[in-house]
Structure formats: C-alpha cells, structure tokens
C-alpha positions, 0 to 999 in steps of 0.5 A, spaced: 263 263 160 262 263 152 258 268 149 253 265 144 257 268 138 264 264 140 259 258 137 259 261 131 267 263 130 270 258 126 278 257 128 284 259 125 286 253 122 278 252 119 279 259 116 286 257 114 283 251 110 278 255 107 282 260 104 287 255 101 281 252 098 280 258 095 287 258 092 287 252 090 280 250 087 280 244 090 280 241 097 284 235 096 290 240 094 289 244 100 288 239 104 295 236 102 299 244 102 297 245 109 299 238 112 293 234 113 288 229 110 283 230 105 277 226 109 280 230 115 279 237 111 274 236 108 270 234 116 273 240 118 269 245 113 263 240 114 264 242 121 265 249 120 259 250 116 254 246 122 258 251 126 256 258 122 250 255 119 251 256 111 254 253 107 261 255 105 262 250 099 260 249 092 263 241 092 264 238 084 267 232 082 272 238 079 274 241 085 271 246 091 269 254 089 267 258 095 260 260 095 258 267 097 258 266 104 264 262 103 267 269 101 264 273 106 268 269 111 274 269 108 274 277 107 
C-alpha cells in the first residue's frame, strides 16, 4: 500500500534530470549528457512538476534555470 506522499517523491532519474539542468542552464544539454531525448526530457520535468505540484522550471528560448522550488527539491 502507498502512502500519499509516495505520490509526490519525484524518481531518481527525475531528480537526476534536473540537477543536470541546473548544471547545464539548459534542458536540451541535460538531456543529451544523461542519454535521452530532448522531448523525453522535457515530459519528464513536466511530469515531475504535475506530481509535486510546483513548478520546477523557468523555461526561455536561452535555456532553463531552476526556480526556487526547483532548488528545494535539488538541495
């Protein structure tokens, strides 16, 4: 049985996703250093951000930068 906070844990994968983001400034850059698509990258932010409820992400046609709950989920 899962307790209603296992709903709101983003996966590793997610979280490692993110944290490259942050490295990078940019999804597409992420996205290519862990392996994966950009569209696929950028689903699973999306989806990780439906799941917590915040938005994780400030998205620009110049790259991504981590808003501040973007940040508290990578600290």
């Amino acid at each position: 049985m899962s307790s209603p906070l296992s709903h709101r844990v983003p996966d590793l994968a997610a979280l490692e996703l993110l944290l490259a983001v942050a490295r990078h400034g940019s999804l597409g850059k992420a996205a290519r250093e862990l392996g994966i698509s950009q569209p696929a990258a950028s689903g699973r932010i999306r989806s990780m951000e439906a799941r917590l409820g915040v938005v994780l992400l400030e998205r620009s046609p110049r790259g991504s930068r981590l808003t501040d709950a973007g940040v508290l989920v990578t600290d």
